[in-house]
N, C-alpha and C positions, 0 to 999 in steps of 0.2 A: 373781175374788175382789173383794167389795167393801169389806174391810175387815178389823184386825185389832186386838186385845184381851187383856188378862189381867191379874194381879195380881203381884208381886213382895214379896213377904215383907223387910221390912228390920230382921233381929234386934238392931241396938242400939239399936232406938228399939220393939220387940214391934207394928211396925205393919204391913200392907200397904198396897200402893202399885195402884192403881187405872190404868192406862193403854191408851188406845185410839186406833184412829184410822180415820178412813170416808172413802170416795168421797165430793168435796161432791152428784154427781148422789143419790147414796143418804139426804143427809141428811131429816132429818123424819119418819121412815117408820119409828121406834120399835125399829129394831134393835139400837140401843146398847145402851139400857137392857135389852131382852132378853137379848141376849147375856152382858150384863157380869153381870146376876146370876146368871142360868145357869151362869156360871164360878164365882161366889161359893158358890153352893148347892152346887156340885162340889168347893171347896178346903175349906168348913166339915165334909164331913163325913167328911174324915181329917186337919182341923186346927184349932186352935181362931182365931178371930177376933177379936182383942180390938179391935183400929180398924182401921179403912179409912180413908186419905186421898188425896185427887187434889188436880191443881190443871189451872186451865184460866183462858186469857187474858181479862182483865175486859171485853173487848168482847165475847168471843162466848156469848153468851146460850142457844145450845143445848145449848154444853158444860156449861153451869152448871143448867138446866135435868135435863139426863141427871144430873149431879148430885147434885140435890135430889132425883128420882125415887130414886138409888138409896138416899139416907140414907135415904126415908122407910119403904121396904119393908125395910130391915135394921133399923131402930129403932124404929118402931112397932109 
C-alpha cells in the first residue's frame, strides 16, 4: 500500500471533506490527484456535491498543489 484517501461528508455545514495521505517515496508521481477524483467522480454519482474542502500545512506546497488540481477539474 502506498497510500490512502476519501472524502467524508459533514451534514451541518452540506460540505465534504477531502482527506489523504501517501508514502513520502511515492510523492510527485500524480497519484493523489488521480485517485482523489476518481473517489469524487464515484460519491457524485449517488450524491450531490455542493463543496469540497481540505486543508493542508502552509509549507507543504504539494499538498496545496494537489489542491488546486482538484478545484480546478471540479469547477471549471
Amino acid at each position: 500500500m502506498i497510500g490512502s484517501g476519501g472524502l467524508v461528508y459533514h451534514a451541518d455545514r452540506d460540505v465534504w471533506e477531502v482527506g489523504y495521505n501517501i508514502r513520502k517515496d511515492q510523492w510527485g508521481h500524480g497519484y493523489v490527484p488521480e485517485a482523489m477524483q476518481g473517489i469524487i467522480d464515484h460519491i457524485s454519482k449517488t450524491r450531490k456535491i455542493r463543496a469540497i474542502e481540505g486543508q493542508f500545512a502552509a509549507e507543504n506546497h504539494k499538498s496545496q498543489r494537489v489542491m488546486e488540481k482538484l478545484g480546478h477539474a471540479l469547477f471549471t
